[in-house]
N, C-alpha and C positions, 0 to 999 in steps of 0.2 A: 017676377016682379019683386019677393023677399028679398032674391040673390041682390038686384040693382039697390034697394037700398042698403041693405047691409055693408055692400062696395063703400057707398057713397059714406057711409056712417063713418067708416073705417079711415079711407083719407082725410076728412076732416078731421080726427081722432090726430093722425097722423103731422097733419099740419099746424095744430093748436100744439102738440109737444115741440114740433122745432120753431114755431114762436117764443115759447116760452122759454127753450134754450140761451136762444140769439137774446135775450131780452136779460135774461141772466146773468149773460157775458160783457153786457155793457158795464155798467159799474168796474168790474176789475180791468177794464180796456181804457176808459176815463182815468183810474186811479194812477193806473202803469202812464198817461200821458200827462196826470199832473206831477207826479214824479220826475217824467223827464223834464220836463219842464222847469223843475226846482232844478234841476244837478246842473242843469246847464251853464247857468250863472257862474255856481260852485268851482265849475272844471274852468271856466273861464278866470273867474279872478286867481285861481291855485296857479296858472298858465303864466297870468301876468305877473303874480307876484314872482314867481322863479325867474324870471327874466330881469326883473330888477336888481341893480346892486347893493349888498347890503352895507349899514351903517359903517366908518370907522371905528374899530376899539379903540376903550380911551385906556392908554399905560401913560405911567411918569416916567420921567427919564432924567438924567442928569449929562450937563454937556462936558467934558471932558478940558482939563489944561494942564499945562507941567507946573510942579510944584517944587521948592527947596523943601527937602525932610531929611532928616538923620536916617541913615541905613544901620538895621542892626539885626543880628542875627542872635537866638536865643540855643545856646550848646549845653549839654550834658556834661558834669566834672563833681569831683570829687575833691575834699579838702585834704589837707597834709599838712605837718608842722613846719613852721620855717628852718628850725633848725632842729637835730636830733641826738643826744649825748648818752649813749650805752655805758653809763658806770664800772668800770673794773679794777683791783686790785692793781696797784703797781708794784705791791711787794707782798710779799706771803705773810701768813702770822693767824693770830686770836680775834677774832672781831667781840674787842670788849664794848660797843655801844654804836647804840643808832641816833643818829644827831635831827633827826627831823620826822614830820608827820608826814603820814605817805598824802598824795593825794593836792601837798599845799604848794605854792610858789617859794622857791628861794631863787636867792640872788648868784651874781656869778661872785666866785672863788668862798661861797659858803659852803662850812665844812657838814659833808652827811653822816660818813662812819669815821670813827677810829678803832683804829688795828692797835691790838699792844703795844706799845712804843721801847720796853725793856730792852731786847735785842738788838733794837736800833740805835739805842741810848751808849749801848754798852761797846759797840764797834764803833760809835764816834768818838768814844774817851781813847778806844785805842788806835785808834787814827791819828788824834791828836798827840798820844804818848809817841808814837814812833816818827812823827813829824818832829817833833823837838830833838829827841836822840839825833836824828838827822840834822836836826839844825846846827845842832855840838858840832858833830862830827863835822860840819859843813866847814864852823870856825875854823878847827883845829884848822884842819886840808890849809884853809886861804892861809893861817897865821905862816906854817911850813911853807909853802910856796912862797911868799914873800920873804924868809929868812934867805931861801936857798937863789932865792935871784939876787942880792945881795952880794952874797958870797962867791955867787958863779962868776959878776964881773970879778970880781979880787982873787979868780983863780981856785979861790981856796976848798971847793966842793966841783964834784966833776958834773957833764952836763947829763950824762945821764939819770942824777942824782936828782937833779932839777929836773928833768923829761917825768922822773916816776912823782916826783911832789905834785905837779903840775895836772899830769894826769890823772891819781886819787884828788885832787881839788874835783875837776871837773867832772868823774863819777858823782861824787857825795854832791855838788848841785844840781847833777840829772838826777839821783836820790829823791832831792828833797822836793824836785818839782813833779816826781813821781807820787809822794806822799802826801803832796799838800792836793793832789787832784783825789785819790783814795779818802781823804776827809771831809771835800768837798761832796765826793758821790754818797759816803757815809753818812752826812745830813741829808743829801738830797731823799737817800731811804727814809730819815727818819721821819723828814718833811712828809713820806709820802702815807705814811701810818695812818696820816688825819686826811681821808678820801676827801676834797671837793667838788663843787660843781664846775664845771668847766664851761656851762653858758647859762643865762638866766632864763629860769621858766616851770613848767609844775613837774613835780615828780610823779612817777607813776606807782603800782606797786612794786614792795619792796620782796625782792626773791630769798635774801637770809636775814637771820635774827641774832643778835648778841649770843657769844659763845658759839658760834662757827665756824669753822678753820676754812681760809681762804688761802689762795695761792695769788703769784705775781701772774698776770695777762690768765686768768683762768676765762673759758670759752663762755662763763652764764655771767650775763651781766648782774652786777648789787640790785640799781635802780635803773629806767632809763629819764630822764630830763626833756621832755619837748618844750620847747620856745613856741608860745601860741600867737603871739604878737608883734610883728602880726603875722599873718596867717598866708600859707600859697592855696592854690584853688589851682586843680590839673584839668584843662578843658578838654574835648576832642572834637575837634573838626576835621569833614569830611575833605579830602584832598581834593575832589572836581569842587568844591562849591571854596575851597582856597586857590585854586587855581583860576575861576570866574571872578573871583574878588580882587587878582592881582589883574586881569585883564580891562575890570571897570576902570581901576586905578592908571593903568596904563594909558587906558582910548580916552580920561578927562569925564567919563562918566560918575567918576565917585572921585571925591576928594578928603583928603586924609592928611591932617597935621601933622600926623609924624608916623614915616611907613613901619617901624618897630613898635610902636604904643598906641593902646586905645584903652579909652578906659569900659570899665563893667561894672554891671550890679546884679546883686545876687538874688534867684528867689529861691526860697528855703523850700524841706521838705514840705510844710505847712503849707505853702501859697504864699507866705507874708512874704516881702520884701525887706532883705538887711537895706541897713540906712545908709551905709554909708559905702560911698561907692568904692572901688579897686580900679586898678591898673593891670592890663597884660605885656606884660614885658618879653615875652619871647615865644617865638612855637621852634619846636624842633623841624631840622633840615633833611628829618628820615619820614620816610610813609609805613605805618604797621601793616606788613603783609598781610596779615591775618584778617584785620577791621578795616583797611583801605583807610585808615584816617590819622592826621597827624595832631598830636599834643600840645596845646598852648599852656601858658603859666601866666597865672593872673597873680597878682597880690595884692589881701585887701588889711586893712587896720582892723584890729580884734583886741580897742583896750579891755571890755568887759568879758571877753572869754564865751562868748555867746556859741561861737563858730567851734568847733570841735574839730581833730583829725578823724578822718573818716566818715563823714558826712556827703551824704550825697545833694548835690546843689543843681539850680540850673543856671545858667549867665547869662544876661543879656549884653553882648558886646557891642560897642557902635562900631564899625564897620568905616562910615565917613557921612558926609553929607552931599546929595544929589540934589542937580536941580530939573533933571528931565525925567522926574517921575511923572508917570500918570497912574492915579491910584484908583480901579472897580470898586466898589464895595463885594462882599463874597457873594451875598444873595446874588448878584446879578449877573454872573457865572457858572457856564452849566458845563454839562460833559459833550462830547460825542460821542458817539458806539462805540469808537477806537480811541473812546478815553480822555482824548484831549479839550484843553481849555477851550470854550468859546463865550461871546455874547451876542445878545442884538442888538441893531443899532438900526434908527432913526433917517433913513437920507432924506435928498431936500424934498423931494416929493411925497414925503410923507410911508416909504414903504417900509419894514422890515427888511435886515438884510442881516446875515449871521456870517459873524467874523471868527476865523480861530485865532485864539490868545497864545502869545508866550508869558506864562506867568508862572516863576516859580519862588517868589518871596510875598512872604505875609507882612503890612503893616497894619498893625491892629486889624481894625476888621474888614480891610480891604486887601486887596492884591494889587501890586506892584505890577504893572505891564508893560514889555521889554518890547514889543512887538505886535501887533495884528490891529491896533487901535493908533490911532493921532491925536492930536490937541483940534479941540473944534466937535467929534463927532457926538453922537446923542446915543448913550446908551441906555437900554431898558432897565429899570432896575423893579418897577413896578408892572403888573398885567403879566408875567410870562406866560401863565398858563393858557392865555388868551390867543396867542399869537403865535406865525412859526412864518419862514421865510417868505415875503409876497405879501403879507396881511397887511393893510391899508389902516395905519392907525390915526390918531388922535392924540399928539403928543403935549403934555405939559411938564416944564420942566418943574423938578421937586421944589418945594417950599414955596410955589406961586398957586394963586386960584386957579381952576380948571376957564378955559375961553371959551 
């Protein structure tokens, strides 16, 4: 009888714990199904929204036309004197004095040094002395020949007599025209005592000083004389992009008033810009092995002496004037992997579509493009970073309100 209740105590025991288990388990069985019940939604609209298509980006853009502009290309050069006069001695002697301040302008045929003149003075006196003796001597000769022709018609002198009169005449006048050229060169030394300048322009430093003995044609120049004004400028350009400049010229794509001249202006070391423009008057018809590039000569006016020899400058040449430019701005050109120009552009349906550029000239802050774009098309210049081929944009053209 203890055992049957003890049994029974025991199940009941038994069955009050997995009551109270199951009864436990509810709440977290509820929570797990309001849970699912929240995500549900969640996963559903996350589902929808991915299926939908996302908004247009809104980029600016600008639509593209041919334009007239001046084409010009900006080259590397150096300046040089127009003209260049190395000073020397034309006859030897004493340099008793220097006729000018180093450094300042003289004029042409002003005198710089003088050489002793004594020497000089003193072989023109006898130049002169034996010019005269000659010129006696000259009379005599013609007075004698004239006697002896006289005489030779009347017989009375033979002709040989006559032959030797005739012929001392005609030495002593080769004589004298020997003598009078000897007095001439004798001045022309003396002339040469008082050194000039032989072109107008500043002198440089001077290499001797009074009291130095100089020779005729010695190898160190006195002074040297450059002519600054005006002034040449050596340019170099690359021979392919002179060789692309005669082809525009050729197919009507560039037009040029005169196929030997254009004009240029200079910008200086500083950045500034010389005022006043130059001319290039010639390139040479050789290519430098070395640099691949060939030599232009510009010339520009330098009343104020501002420009110097040896100055390094840059040119900007006009080239010609085009009227089938279509000009990118630079922002709105990018690379490819392989380097090359491209942009994007706008079709009618509104997509992105990326073009490669032929573009290898700068105007101002845009690029000149030869090739991969038309008149009419809309390229991106604003949003890049937003977009890449395919993206479905929102296009307003620059300077108008967004639609």
């Amino acid at each position: 009888m203890k055992h049957a209740n003890a049994l029974a105590v025991s199940q009941a025991t038994s069955a009050s714990r997995r009551a109270t288990f199951w009864w436990s388990l509810l709440p977290l069985g509820a929570l797990a199904l309001a849970l699912a019940g929240c995500d549900e939604p969640k996963a559903g609209a996350a589902q929808a929204q991915g299926q939908a298509t996302p908004p247009p980006v809104a980029v600016t853009v600008i639509t593209l036309e041919r334009r007239e502009i001046p084409v010009t290309s900006t080259l590397p050069g150096r300046t040089a004197p127009f003209r260049v006069a190395e000073i020397r001695p034309q006859v030897g002697g004493l340099l008793r004095e220097r006729l000018f301040t180093e450094g300042e302008s003289v004029a042409l045929g002003q005198p710089l040094f003088q050489i002793d003149p004594a020497p000089f003075e003193a072989a023109v006196r006898r130049a002169e002395a034996a010019l005269q003796r000659m010129e006696a001597t000259e009379r005599v000769a013609l007075s004698t020949a004239n006697r002896l022709r006289s005489l030779a018609r009347s017989q009375v002198v033979s002709e040989q007599n006559l032959e030797n009169a005739e012929a001392t005449l005609r030495q002593a006048q080769a004589d004298l025209i020997s003598l009078r050229a000897a007095l001439e060169t004798a001045k022309i030394d003396l002339n040469y005592t008082r050194v000039a300048s032989p072109i107008t322009g500043r002198t440089g430093r001077s290499t001797v000083t009074p009291g130095a003995l100089v020779t005729a044609n010695q190898q160190t120049a006195l002074v040297t004389v450059a002519q600054l004004d005006p002034i040449l400028v050596d340019l170099t350009q690359p021979s392919a992009a002179l060789l692309q400049q005669r082809r525009d010229v050729d197919s009507g794509a560039l037009r040029r008033p005169s196929a030997d001249r254009a004009v240029a202006r200079l910008i200086l070391e500083d950045g500034s810009e010389y005022p006043i423009p130059g001319e290039v008057q010639f390139s040479e018809v050789i290519v430098d092995q070395g640099t691949g590039s060939v030599t232009m000569r510009a010339v520009f006016p330098n009343p104020n002496q501002l420009l110097l020899p040896g100055m390094f400058v840059r040119a900007r040449v006009e080239e010609g004037v085009t009227d089938r430019a279509l000009l990118v701005p630079q922002r709105a050109v990018l690379r490819t992997p392989r380097g090359e120009p491209m942009a994007f552009v706008v079709n009618a349906e509104g997509v992105v579509q990326a073009r490669v550029l032929r573009a290898n000239r700068a105007i101002g802050n845009d690029w000149m493009v030869t090739e991969g774009l038309n008149p009419g098309d809309r390229v991106v210049v604003e949003g890049l970073q937003r977009i890449r081929p395919g993206t479905r944009v929102r296009a307003t053209e620059r300077g108008q309100a967004a639609s």
